[in-house]
C-alpha positions, 0 to 999 in steps of 0.5 A: 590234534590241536582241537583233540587236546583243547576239546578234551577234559583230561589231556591238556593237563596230563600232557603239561603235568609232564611238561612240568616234571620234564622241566623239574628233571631238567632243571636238577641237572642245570642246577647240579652242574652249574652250582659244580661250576660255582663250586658250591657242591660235590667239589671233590667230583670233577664237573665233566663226570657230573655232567656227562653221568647227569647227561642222559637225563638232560636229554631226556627230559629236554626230548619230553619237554620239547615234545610236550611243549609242541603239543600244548602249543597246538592246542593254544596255538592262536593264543600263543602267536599273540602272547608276548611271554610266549615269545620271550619263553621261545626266545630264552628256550632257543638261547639256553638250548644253544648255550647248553650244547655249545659254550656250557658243554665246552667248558664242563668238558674243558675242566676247572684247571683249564677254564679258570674260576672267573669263567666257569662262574660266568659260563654257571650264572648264565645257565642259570639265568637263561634256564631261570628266564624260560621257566619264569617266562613259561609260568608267565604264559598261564597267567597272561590273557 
Protein backbone atom coordinates (compact mmCIF):
# COMPACT_ATOMS: atom_id res chain seq x y z
CA UNK A 1 0.00 0.00 0.00
CA UNK A 2 3.03 2.02 0.93
CA UNK A 3 4.47 1.89 -2.48
CA UNK A 4 1.07 2.34 -4.28
CA UNK A 5 0.71 5.68 -2.63
CA UNK A 6 4.50 7.07 -2.83
CA UNK A 7 4.41 5.72 -6.47
CA UNK A 8 1.54 7.53 -7.46
CA UNK A 9 1.33 11.07 -8.60
CA UNK A 10 -1.94 12.11 -7.06
CA UNK A 11 -2.67 10.06 -3.93
CA UNK A 12 -0.20 11.21 -1.31
CA UNK A 13 -1.64 14.65 -1.48
CA UNK A 14 -5.20 14.03 -1.82
CA UNK A 15 -4.91 11.66 1.22
CA UNK A 16 -2.79 14.69 3.39
CA UNK A 17 -5.51 17.21 1.84
CA UNK A 18 -7.79 15.26 3.87
CA UNK A 19 -5.48 14.92 6.37
CA UNK A 20 -5.10 18.48 6.60
CA UNK A 21 -9.04 19.35 6.59
CA UNK A 22 -9.71 16.44 9.34
CA UNK A 23 -7.20 18.43 11.51
CA UNK A 24 -8.61 21.85 10.61
CA UNK A 25 -12.22 20.28 11.73
CA UNK A 26 -10.60 19.27 14.89
CA UNK A 27 -8.75 21.87 15.70
CA UNK A 28 -12.56 24.03 15.50
CA UNK A 29 -13.83 22.17 18.05
CA UNK A 30 -10.56 21.91 20.34
CA UNK A 31 -10.39 25.69 20.06
CA UNK A 32 -14.69 25.98 20.74
CA UNK A 33 -14.69 24.04 23.98
CA UNK A 34 -11.47 25.23 25.35
CA UNK A 35 -11.76 29.13 24.48
CA UNK A 36 -15.47 27.95 26.58
CA UNK A 37 -13.55 26.84 29.28
CA UNK A 38 -11.55 30.16 29.42
CA UNK A 39 -14.68 31.79 29.09
CA UNK A 40 -13.58 33.76 26.12
CA UNK A 41 -16.75 32.87 23.92
CA UNK A 42 -20.35 31.81 23.95
CA UNK A 43 -20.49 32.31 28.00
CA UNK A 44 -24.07 32.11 28.33
CA UNK A 45 -23.69 28.14 26.78
CA UNK A 46 -22.70 25.74 29.16
CA UNK A 47 -19.50 23.92 28.01
CA UNK A 48 -20.82 20.38 28.37
CA UNK A 49 -23.68 21.23 25.72
CA UNK A 50 -20.82 22.81 23.55
CA UNK A 51 -18.97 19.94 23.66
CA UNK A 52 -21.28 17.11 23.56
CA UNK A 53 -23.26 18.78 20.28
CA UNK A 54 -19.40 19.52 18.78
CA UNK A 55 -18.60 15.80 20.07
CA UNK A 56 -19.61 13.95 16.53
CA UNK A 57 -17.52 16.27 14.91
CA UNK A 58 -14.20 15.57 17.07
CA UNK A 59 -14.74 12.18 16.46
CA UNK A 60 -14.87 12.30 13.17
CA UNK A 61 -12.60 14.03 12.19
CA UNK A 62 -10.02 12.61 14.58
CA UNK A 63 -11.48 8.76 13.01
CA UNK A 64 -9.98 10.76 9.23
CA UNK A 65 -7.11 11.85 10.71
CA UNK A 66 -6.09 8.74 12.17
CA UNK A 67 -6.87 6.73 9.06
CA UNK A 68 -5.16 9.22 6.88
CA UNK A 69 -2.30 9.83 8.86
CA UNK A 70 -1.72 5.79 9.07
CA UNK A 71 -1.86 5.94 5.23
CA UNK A 72 0.79 8.77 4.84
CA UNK A 73 3.03 6.77 7.23
CA UNK A 74 3.28 3.87 5.05
CA UNK A 75 4.07 5.69 2.28
CA UNK A 76 7.31 7.29 4.26
CA UNK A 77 7.37 4.82 6.79
CA UNK A 78 11.51 4.53 6.69
CA UNK A 79 11.68 8.23 6.64
CA UNK A 80 9.10 8.44 9.53
CA UNK A 81 11.00 5.84 11.89
CA UNK A 82 14.40 8.39 11.55
CA UNK A 83 12.29 11.63 11.81
CA UNK A 84 12.49 12.86 15.32
CA UNK A 85 9.47 15.54 14.71
CA UNK A 86 7.67 12.50 13.59
CA UNK A 87 8.43 11.01 17.02
CA UNK A 88 7.39 14.17 18.89
CA UNK A 89 4.19 14.29 16.46
CA UNK A 90 3.36 10.72 17.72
CA UNK A 91 4.21 11.28 20.96
CA UNK A 92 1.90 14.86 21.56
CA UNK A 93 -0.93 13.05 19.24
CA UNK A 94 -1.09 9.62 22.09
CA UNK A 95 -1.12 12.46 25.13
CA UNK A 96 -3.51 15.13 23.53
CA UNK A 97 -5.98 12.01 22.55
CA UNK A 98 -5.48 10.46 26.05
CA UNK A 99 -5.85 13.87 27.63
CA UNK A 100 -9.16 14.81 25.43
CA UNK A 101 -11.12 11.38 26.39
CA UNK A 102 -10.13 11.31 29.90
CA UNK A 103 -9.38 14.83 32.35
CA UNK A 104 -10.67 17.35 29.54
CA UNK A 105 -13.72 15.02 29.00
CA UNK A 106 -14.43 15.05 32.72
CA UNK A 107 -14.09 18.26 33.51
CA UNK A 108 -16.44 19.74 30.50
CA UNK A 109 -18.82 16.99 32.00
CA UNK A 110 -17.97 18.02 35.55
CA UNK A 111 -19.16 21.82 34.74
CA UNK A 112 -18.12 25.31 35.73
CA UNK A 113 -19.92 25.45 39.06
CA UNK A 114 -18.07 22.37 40.05
CA UNK A 115 -14.73 22.59 38.54
CA UNK A 116 -14.06 26.16 39.59
CA UNK A 117 -12.18 28.66 37.37
CA UNK A 118 -8.48 28.01 37.84
CA UNK A 119 -8.95 24.52 36.83
CA UNK A 120 -11.04 24.66 33.91
CA UNK A 121 -8.03 27.38 32.43
CA UNK A 122 -5.75 24.88 33.14
CA UNK A 123 -7.58 21.66 31.85
CA UNK A 124 -8.06 24.53 28.24
CA UNK A 125 -4.48 25.56 28.25
CA UNK A 126 -3.18 22.25 28.18
CA UNK A 127 -5.63 20.98 24.94
CA UNK A 128 -4.58 23.91 23.59
CA UNK A 129 -0.96 23.07 23.96
CA UNK A 130 -0.94 19.55 23.66
CA UNK A 131 -3.20 19.88 20.37
CA UNK A 132 -0.89 22.94 19.22
CA UNK A 133 2.54 20.73 19.83
CA UNK A 134 0.94 17.73 17.32
CA UNK A 135 0.15 20.26 14.50
CA UNK A 136 3.26 22.44 14.94
CA UNK A 137 5.31 18.98 15.21
CA UNK A 138 3.39 17.77 12.25
CA UNK A 139 4.14 20.51 9.81
CA UNK A 140 7.74 20.14 11.24
CA UNK A 141 7.64 16.75 9.68
CA UNK A 142 7.50 18.31 5.94
CA UNK A 143 10.35 20.45 6.26
CA UNK A 144 12.71 18.13 8.07
CA UNK A 145 15.14 15.78 6.05
Amino acid sequence: MGEFIRSSLWLFPVIEAFHLVAFAVLGGVVLLVDLRLLGLVMRTQPTAQIAQDSRPFLVGSLSVMLVSGTLLFLSEAVKCYYSFPFRVKISSLALAILFTWTLHRRAVEAGEGRLGPFRGRLVAVVSLVLWGVVAWAGRWIGFSG
